[in-house]
C-alpha positions in Angstrom: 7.2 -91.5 54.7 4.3 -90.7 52.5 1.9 -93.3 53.9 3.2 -92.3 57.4 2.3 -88.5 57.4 -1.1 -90.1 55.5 -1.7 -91.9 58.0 -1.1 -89.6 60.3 1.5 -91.7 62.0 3.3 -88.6 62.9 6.0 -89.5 66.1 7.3 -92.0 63.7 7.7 -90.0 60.6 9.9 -87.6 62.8 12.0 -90.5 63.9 12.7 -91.5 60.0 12.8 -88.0 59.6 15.7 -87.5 62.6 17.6 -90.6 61.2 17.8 -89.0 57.7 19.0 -85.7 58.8 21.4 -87.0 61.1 22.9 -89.1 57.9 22.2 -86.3 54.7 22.4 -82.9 56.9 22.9 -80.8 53.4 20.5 -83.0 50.7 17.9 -80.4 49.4 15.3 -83.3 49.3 16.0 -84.4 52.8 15.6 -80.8 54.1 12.4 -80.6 51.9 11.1 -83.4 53.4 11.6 -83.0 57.0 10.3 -79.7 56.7 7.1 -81.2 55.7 7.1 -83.4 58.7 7.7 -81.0 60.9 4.8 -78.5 59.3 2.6 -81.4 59.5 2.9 -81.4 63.3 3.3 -77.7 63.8 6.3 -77.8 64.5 6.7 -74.1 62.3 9.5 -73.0 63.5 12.0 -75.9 63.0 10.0 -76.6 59.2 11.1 -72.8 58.6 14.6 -73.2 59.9 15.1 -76.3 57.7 13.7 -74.3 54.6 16.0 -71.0 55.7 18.6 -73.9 55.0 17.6 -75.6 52.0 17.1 -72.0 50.4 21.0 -71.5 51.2 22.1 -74.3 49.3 19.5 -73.6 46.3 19.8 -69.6 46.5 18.1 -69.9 42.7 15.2 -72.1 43.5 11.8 -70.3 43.0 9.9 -73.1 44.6 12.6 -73.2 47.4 11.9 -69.6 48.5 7.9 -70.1 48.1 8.1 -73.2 50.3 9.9 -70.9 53.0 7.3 -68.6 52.9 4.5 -70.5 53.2 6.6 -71.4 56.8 6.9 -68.4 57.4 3.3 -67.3 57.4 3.2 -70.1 59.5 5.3 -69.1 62.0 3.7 -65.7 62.0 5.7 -63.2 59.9 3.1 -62.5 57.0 4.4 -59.5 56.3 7.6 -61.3 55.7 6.1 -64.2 53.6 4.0 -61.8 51.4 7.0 -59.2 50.5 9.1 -63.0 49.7 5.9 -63.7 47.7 5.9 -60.5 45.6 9.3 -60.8 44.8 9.0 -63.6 43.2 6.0 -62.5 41.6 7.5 -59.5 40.0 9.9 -61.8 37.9 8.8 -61.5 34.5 10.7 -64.9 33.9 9.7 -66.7 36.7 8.7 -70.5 35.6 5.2 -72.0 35.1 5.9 -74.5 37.6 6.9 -71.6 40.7 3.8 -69.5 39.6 1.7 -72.5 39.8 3.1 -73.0 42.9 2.9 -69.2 43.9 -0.6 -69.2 43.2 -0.5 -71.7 45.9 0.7 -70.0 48.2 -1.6 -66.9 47.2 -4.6 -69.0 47.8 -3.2 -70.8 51.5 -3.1 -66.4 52.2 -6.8 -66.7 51.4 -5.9 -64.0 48.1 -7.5 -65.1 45.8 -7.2 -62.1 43.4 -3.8 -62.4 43.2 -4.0 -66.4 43.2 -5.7 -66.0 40.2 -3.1 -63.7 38.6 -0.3 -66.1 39.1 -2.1 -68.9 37.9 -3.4 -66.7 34.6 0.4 -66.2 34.1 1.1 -69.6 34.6 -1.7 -70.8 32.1 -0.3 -68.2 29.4 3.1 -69.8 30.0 1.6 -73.6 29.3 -1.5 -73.3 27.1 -2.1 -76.7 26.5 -1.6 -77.6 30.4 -5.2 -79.0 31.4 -4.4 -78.5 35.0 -3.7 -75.6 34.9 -6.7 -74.6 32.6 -8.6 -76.0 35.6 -7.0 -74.3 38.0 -7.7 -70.8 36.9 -11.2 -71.8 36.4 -11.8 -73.2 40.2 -10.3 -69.5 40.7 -11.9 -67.5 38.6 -15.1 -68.8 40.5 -13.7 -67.7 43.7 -13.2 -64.1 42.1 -16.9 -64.2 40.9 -15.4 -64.5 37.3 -18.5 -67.2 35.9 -18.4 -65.9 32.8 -14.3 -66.6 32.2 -14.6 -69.6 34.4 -17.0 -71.3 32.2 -14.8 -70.9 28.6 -11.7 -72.2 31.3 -13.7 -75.2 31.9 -14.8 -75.9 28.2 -11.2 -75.1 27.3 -10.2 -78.0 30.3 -12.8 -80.5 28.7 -11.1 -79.3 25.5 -7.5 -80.7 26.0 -8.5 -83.3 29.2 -11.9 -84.9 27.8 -11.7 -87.1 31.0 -11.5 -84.8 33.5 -14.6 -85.3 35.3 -14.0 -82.3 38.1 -14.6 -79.8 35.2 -18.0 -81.3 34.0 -19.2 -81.4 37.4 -17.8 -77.2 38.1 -18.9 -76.9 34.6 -23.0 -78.4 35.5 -22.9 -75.5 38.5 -22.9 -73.1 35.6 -25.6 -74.1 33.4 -29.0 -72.5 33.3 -32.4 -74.7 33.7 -32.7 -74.4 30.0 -29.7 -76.5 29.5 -30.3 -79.1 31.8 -31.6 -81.6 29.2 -29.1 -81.6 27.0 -26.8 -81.6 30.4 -28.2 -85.0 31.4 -28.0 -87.0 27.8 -24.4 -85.7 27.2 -23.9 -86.9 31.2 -25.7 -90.2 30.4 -23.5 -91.4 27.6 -20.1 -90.4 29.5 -21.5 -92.6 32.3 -22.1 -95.5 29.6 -18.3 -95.7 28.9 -17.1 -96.0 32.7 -16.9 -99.1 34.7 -19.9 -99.5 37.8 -17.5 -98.6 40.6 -15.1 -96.3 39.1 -14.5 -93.1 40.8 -15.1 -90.9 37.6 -18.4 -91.9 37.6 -18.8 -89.6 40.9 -18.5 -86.0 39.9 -20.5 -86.9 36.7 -23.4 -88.3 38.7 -23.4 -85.6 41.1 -23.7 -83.0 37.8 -26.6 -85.5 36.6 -28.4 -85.1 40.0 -28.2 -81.3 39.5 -29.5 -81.3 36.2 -32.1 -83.7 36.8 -33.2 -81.4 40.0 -33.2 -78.7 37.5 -35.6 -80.4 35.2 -37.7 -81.6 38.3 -36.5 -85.0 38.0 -36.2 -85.2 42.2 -36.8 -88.9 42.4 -34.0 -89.9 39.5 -32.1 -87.1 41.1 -32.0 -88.6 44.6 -30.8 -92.1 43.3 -28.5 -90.2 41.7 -27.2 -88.2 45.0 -27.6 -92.1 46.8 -25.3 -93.6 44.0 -22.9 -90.8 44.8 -22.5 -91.4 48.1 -22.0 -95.3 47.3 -19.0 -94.6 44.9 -18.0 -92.3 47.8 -17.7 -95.0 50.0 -16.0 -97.6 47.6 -13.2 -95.2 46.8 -12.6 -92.6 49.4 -13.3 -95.0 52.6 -14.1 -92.6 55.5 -13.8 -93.3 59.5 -16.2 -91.1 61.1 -15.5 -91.9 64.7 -12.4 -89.5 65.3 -14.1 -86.5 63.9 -17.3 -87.4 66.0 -14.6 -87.9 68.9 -13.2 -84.1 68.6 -16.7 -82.8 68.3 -17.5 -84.2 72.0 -14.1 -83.4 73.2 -14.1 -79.6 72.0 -17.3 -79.7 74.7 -15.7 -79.1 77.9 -17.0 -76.9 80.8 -16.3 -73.7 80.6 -13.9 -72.7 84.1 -16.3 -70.6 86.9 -13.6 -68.2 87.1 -13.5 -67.7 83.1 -17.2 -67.4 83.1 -18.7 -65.4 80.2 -18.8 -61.7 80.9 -20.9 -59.0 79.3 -21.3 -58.3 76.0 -18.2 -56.2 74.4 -19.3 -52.3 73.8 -16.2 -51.5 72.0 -15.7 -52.4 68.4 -13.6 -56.0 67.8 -13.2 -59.3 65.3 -16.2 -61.1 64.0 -15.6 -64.5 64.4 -18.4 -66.3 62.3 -19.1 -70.0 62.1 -21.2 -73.0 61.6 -21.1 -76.2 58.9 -19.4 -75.8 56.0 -22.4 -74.5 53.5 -23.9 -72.4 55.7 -23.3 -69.1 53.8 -20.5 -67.8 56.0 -18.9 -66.5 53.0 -22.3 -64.6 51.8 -22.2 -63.2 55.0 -18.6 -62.6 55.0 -18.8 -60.3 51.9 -21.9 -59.0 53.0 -20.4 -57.2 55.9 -17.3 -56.2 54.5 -19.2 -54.7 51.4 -20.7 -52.0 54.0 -17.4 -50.9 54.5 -17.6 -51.0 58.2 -15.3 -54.0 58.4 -12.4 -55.9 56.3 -12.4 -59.6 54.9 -10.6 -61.8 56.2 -9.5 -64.3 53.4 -10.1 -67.6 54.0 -6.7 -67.8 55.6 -7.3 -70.1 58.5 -5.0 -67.8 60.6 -6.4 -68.5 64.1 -6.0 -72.1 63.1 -2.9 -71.4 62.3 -2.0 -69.1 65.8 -3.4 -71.9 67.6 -1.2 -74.6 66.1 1.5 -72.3 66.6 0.9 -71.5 70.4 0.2 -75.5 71.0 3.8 -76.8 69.3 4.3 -80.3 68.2 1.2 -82.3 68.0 0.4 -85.5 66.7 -3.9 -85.7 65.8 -5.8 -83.1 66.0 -7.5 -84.3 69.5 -4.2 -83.8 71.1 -4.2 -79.9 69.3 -7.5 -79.6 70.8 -6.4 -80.3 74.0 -3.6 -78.0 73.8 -5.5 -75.4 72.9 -7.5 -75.6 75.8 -4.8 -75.8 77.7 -3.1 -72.9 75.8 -2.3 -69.0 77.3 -5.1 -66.8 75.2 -3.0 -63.9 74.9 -0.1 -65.9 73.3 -2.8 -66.9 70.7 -4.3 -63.7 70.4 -0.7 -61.8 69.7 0.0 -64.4 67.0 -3.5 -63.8 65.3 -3.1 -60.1 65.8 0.5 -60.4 64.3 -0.3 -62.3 61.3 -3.6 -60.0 60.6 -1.5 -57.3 60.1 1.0 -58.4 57.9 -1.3 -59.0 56.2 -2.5 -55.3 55.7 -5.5 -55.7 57.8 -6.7 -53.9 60.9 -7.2 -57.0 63.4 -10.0 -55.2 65.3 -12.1 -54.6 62.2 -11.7 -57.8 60.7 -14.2 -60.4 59.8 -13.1 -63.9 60.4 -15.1 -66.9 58.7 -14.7 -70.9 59.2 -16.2 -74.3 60.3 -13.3 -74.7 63.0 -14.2 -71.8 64.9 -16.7 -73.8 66.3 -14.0 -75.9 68.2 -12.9 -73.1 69.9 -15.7 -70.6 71.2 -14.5 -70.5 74.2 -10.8 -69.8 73.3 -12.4 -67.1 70.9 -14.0 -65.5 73.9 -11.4 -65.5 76.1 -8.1 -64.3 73.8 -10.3 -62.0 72.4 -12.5 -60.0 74.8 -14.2 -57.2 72.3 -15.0 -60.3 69.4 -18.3 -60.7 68.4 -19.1 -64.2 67.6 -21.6 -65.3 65.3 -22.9 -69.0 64.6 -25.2 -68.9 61.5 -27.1 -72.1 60.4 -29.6 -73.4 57.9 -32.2 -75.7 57.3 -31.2 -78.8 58.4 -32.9 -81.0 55.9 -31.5 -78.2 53.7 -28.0 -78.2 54.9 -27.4 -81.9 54.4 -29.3 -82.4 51.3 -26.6 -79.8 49.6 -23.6 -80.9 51.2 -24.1 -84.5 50.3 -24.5 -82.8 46.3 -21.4 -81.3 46.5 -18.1 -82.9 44.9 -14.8 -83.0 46.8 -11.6 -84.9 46.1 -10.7 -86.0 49.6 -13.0 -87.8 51.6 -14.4 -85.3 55.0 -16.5 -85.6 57.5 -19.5 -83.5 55.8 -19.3 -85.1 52.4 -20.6 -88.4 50.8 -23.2 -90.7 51.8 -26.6 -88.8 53.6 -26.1 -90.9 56.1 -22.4 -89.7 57.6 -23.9 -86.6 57.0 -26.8 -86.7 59.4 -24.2 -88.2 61.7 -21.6 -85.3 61.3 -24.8 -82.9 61.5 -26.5 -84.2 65.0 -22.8 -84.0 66.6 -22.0 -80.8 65.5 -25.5 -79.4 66.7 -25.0 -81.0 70.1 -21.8 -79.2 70.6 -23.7 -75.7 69.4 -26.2 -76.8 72.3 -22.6 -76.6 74.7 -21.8 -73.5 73.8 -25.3 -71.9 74.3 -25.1 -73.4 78.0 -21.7 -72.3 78.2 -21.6 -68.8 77.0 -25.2 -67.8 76.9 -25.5 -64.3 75.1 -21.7 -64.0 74.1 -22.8 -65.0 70.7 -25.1 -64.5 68.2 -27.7 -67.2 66.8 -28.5 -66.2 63.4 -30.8 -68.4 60.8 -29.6 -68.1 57.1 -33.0 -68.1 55.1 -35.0 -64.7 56.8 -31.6 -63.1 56.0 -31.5 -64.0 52.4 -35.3 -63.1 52.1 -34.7 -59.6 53.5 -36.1 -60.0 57.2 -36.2 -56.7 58.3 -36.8 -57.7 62.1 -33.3 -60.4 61.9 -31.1 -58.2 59.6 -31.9 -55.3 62.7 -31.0 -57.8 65.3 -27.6 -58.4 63.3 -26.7 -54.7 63.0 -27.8 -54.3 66.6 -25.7 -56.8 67.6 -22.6 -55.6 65.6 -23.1 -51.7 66.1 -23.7 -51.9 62.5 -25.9 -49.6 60.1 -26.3 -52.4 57.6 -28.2 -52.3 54.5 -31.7 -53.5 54.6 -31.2 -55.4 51.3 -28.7 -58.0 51.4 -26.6 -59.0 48.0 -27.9 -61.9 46.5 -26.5 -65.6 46.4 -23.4 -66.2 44.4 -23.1 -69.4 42.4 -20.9 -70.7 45.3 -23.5 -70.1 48.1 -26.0 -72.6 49.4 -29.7 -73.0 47.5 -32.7 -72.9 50.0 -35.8 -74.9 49.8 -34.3 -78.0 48.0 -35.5 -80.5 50.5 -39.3 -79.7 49.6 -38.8 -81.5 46.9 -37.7 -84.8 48.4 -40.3 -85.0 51.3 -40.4 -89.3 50.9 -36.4 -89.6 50.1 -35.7 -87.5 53.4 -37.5 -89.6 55.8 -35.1 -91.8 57.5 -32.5 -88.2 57.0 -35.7 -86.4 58.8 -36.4 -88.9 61.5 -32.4 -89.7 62.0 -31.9 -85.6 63.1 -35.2 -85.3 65.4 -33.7 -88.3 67.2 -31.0 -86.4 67.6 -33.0 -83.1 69.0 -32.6 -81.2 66.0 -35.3 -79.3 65.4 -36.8 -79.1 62.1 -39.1 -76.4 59.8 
């Protein structure tokens, strides 16, 4: 079942999954399992039902009752899988394994704050658990906690000297000044590891950054290049499908669903563009004015979409239900969820990658959304997402080369939209922002019906770095020449 669902064979895990229900109707496992299946192909309602069951004959479980609440968010009562949540969390005995797991769930709600409390608890409870030590240090970051994060990741390196993720989270942390002593502490760990082992990944991508640091930019490359080769020993990637979705997400928008004016009364902001863009510096940005509310990184439209579509077995045939889908049904859902979670769904900012898929959908479900696509520097853009460390294999990860790739599709699907929907969003170019453009930070505000503040907060640790590819003008070329074949322009 496991290789199935990773696979995503999905018609045939629900057919193993049919024959094991029909032959253990009341196993706890079975349940567990089938409600996985069913999640997996959004089918939310039938997982929640099966955990509603399995929650009946394990009335004591924690993990049991978190599991149905996670389906539940799904299904679209938040305010039901929260209250679940904080009963649970207000257990002074509750076990390190359920808050582990409740952190979880805290973190799937995009709450970080509170992930992070549950995982402190959890850590308290285990002291000597290395994952967990990590844990609360990936979320201490996402709390802007740097200082706490970086004793968590010693402590990690402390009781898990091999854990490799940590030295890398740990490198993002350093200062220039302790780059050198960074790179020989890097360069013997690499000494002890075999050529194509996966370990050697994160640590090479911390060497790159320290390197960079020290103005090393041509042993930092070949460092970023050998990256990208262990990336494609160990995590083996097929581009094509993601490409494929990308060109199938650009269909014609209908004549009689052409765009109309620009919204006059206040609504969402739906922001996108490629992962590392600085969504969520722009995210807090606006929501720090006080004008709007956060939405955590929840993937609740997502979520509404899947929802609205039903059973679905790749995420080319959710796309196609979801052009096929009824708007309002996706835009009650979304409004539904938003406010169980405590938020106002017309003063809510919403920030992700997949909005892109579904501009159109955006515009149409919800009339008074402002939408906003905000991009960088290509050279840039591709330059820092193939430096960055992930544990699954994705489409903007890896080699330079998949990136370009992933890059040129995604801009020739922007292109679509600006045919399609002409002034029903906003372009918006990350770099004058940063740099206090007084001219582009009045366009934004214009376009919002904002008053923002004309000096915007500056980068967190987790935000993109600008002007990186100026130092790799000879290692860019074929990157540089592969884009402008590909019409994107470049600075």
């Amino acid at each position: 079942m496991q290789r199935l669902l990773q696979t995503d064979q999905l018609p045939e895990a629900r057919g193993q999954t049919a024959l094991l229900l029909a032959r253990y109707p009341e196993r706890p496992a079975v349940l567990r399992l089938a409600g996985w299946v069913y999640q997996r192909s959004g089918d939310f309602e039938r997982a929640r039902a099966l955990a509603e069951q399995e929650c009946q004959l394990r009335p004591q479980q924690p993990i049991a009752r978190l599991r149905l609440a996670s389906y539940m968010l799904q299904a679209g009562d938040a305010a039901g899988a929260l209250s679940m949540a904080q009963t649970l969390a207000d257990s002074p005995s509750l076990p390190h394994e359920a808050l582990a797991r409740l952190a979880r769930f805290y973190q799937r709600c995009g709450q970080h704050e509170r992930a992070f409390q549950a995982m402190a608890r959890a850590l308290e409870a285990q002291p000597e658990h290395a994952a967990y030590c990590l844990q609360t240090a990936r979320l201490a970051l996402k709390t802007d906690r740097q200082r706490q994060a970086d004793k968590l990741l010693e402590r990690t390196l402390y009781l898990d000297p091999d854990c490799q993720e940590a030295r890398y989270q740990r490198a993002l942390l350093l200062s220039p000044e302790q780059a050198p002593a960074q790179v020989q502490e890097l360069g013997f760990l690499l000494e002890t590891l075999e050529a194509d082992d996966d370990a050697r990944r994160p640590l090479v991508l911390a060497l790159a950054r320290a390197l960079e640091a020290m103005g090393e930019y041509d042993h930092a490359f070949r460092c970023l290049v050998e990256a990208g080769r262990l990336g494609t020993i160990n995590q083996p990637y097929a581009l094509d499908a993601d490409l494929s979705l990308l060109q199938a997400a650009a269909r014609p928008v209908p004549r009689e669903s052409a765009p109309s004016d620009e919204p006059t009364e206040p609504g969402p902001i739906f922001i996108t563009g490629m992962p590392a863009s600085g969504q969520r510096w722009l995210s807090h940005w606006l929501s720090a004015e006080g004008h709007s509310q956060l939405l955590p990184d929840a993937q609740l439209l997502q979520t509404a979409i899947r929802a609205a579509v039903g059973p679905h077995d790749s995420a080319q045939e959710l796309a196609r239900g979801a052009a096929a889908a009824d708007p309002a049904v996706i835009a009650r859902r979304y409004r539904k969820m938003v406010t169980g979670l405590g938020l106002d769904p017309d003063r809510v900012i919403d920030a992700s990658p997949r909005h892109l898929l579904y501009m159109d959908l955006i515009r149409r479900a919800f009339p008074k959304a402002r939408m906003i696509y905000l991009k960088r520097d290509a050279l840039d853009h591709c330059l820092d997402l193939c430096g960055r460390y992930t544990t699954r294999a994705l489409p903007y990860s890896g080699p330079l080369d998949r990136i370009v790739r992933y890059y040129s599709a995604h801009h020739e699907l922007m292109g679509h939209w600006r045919r399609q929907l002409g002034d029903r969003f906003l372009d918006l170019e990350l770099e004058p922002l940063w740099a206090g453009d007084a001219a582009r930070i009045g366009r934004l505000s214009g376009w919002l019906g904002l008053d923002l503040d004309t000096t915007p907060p500056t980068p967190g640790m987790e935000d993109p770095r600008p002007g990186r590819a100026r130092h790799f003008p000879l290692a860019l070329r074929d990157a540089e020449t592969a884009l402008r074949e590909n019409g994107v322009a470049l600075g």
